[in-house]
N, C-alpha and C positions, 0 to 999 in steps of 0.2 A: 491142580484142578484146571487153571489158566490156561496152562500149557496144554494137557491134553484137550480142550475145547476149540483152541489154536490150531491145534494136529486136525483135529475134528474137521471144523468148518476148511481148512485147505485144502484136506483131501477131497472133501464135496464139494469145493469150488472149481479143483480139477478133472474131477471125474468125467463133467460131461465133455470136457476139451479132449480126453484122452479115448474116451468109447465113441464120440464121432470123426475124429481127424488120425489120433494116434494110432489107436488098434488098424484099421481099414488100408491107411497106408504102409505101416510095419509089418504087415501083413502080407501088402501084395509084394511087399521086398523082400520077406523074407522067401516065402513060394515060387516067387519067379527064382531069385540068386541063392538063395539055402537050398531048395529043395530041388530044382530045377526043371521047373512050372514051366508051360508056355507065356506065352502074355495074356493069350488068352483066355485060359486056366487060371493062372493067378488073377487077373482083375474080376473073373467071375465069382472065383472064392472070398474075392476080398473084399465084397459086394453084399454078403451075406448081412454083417452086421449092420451097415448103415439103411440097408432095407430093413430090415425089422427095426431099427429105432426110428425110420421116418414113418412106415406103416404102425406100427404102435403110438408113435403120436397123435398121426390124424384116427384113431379108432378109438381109443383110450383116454388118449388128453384132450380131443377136440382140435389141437394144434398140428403146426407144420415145422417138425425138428430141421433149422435153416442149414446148420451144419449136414448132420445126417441126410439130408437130403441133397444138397452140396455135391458132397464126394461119392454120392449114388447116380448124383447126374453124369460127374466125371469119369466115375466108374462106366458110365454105359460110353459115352463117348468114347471113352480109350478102347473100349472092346468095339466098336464101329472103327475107327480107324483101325485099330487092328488085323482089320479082314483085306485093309488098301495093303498091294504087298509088288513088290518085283520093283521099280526105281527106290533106288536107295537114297537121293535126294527127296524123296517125296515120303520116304519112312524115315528119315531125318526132321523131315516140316513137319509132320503128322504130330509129334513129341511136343509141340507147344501150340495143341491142342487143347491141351488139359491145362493150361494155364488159361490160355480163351477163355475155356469153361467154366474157371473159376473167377476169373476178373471179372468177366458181364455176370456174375450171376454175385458177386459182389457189389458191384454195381448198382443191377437192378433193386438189390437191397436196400440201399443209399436210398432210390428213389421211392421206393414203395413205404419208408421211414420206419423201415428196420433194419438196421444197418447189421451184416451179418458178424463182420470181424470184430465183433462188442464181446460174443461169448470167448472170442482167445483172448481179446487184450482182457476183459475184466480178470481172471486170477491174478495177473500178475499187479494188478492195481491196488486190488483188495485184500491180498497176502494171506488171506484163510482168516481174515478177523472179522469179527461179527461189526465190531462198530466202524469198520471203514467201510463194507459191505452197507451196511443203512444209509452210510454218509454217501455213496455210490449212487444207491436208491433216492434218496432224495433229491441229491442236483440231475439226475437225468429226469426226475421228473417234475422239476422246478425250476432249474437253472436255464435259460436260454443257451449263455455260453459252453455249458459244460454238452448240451447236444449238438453245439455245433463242432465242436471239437471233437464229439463221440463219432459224425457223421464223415469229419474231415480225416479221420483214424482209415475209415474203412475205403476211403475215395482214394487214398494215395494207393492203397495197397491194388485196390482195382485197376487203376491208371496202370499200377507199375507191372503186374502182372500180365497187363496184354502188350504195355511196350516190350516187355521180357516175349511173348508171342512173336511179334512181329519182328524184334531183332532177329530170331532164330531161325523164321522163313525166309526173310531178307539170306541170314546166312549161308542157309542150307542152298541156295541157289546163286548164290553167287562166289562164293566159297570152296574149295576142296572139299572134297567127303570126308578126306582126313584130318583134316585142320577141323572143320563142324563138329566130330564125331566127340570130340574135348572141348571143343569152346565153346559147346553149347551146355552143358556143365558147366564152366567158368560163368556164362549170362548168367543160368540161374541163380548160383550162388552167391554172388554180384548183384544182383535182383533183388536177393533177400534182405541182403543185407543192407542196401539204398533204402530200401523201403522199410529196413525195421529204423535204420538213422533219421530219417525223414519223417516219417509217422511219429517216431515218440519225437522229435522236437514240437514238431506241430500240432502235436494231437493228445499223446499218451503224455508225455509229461505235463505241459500245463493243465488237462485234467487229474493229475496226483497232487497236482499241487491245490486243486481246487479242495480235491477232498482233503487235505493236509487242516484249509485251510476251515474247511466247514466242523472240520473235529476241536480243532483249537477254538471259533467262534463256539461251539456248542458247551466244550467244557467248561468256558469261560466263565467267572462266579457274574451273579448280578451283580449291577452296579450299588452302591448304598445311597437311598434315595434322602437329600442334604435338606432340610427344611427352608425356604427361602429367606431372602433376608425383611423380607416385610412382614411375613408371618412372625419372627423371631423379634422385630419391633412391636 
């Protein structure tokens, strides 16, 4: 019964990581490179779902789906660069656009004090269990330090994505078109990876450790209350 409630709460702690970020981008990859979409055919089509789950939020939930709305905005961006065409240095720079797009609009999350990279990193924090999920809930809305780390999570990632931007336009013009055409690949994935090493030392690990520590203070027995020693005289 554990286990299947375990199974339960993971899959819905993944779900929405997977219908705003995962489908929309697998999507436009698979349409552009499987099927053999345009670009601007696949980013349209691949536009579909995060527009309905950011329009369903504000109509439905009253809310603004940060994600969903996110890679809807990039989506429009990449279909606007898109249409820039004939220098091929400039259809090289145009590709770390979408990372722009997503660092300032991570960013701006930071400042507005919702920090948007909270819904990827939390599954992996809270592993699909109800009581690290509570322990989660409580120190972001209690703990000083655990929000400052929440906000420090999403800052790296923002930072690193527009430096990832800006190496790539630096490259695309100073650089071979053949040398960029791969090493701008190499940034990215290099990017990611900086930024997954950096965020979770500074960010994502010492908050698992918080909630580590908030499970262990919670389950702890009360202490046994000793009579004094004057009362016992």
């Amino acid at each position: 019964m554990t286990t299947n409630t375990g199974s339960k709460n993971k899959k819905q702690s993944f779900a929405p990581l997977l219908m705003d970020v995962a489908v929309p981008i697998g999507s436009y990859y698979l349409l552009k490179s499987g099927f053999g979409m345009s670009t601007l055919a696949a980013l349209g089509w691949s536009s579909v779902v995060p527009a309905v789950r950011t329009v369903w939020g504000v109509v439905a939930e009253r809310t603004v789906n940060g994600f969903a709305a996110l890679i809807l905005f990039v989506n429009v961006v990449g279909l606007s660069l898109s249409l820039v065409a004939g220098d091929p240095r400039l259809m090289l720079a145009k590709d770390s656009g979408v990372s722009s797009a997503i660092g300032i609009g991570v960013l701006v999350s930071v400042a507005m004090g919702r920090p948007m990279m909270t819904a990827g990193m939390k599954p992996f924090l809270v592993k699909g269990d109800a009581d690290r999920e509570a322990a989660f809930e409580r120190l972001l809305s209690g703990s000083a330090a655990f929000q400052r780390a929440e906000r420090r999570f999403s800052v790296v990632w923002g930072v690193a994505l527009l430096g990832e931007c800006v190496a790539r336009v630096v490259g695309a013009y100073t650089l071979p078109v053949d040398t960029m055409v791969w090493l701008g690949t190499v940034v990215m994935v290099g990017t990611m990876g900086v930024a997954a090493v950096v965020s979770g030392g500074l960010a994502a690990g010492p908050m698992a450790d918080m909630i580590a520590a908030e499970l262990k203070g919670g389950d702890a027995p009360a202490p046994a209350v000793l009579p004094s020693l004057a009362a016992v005289r």
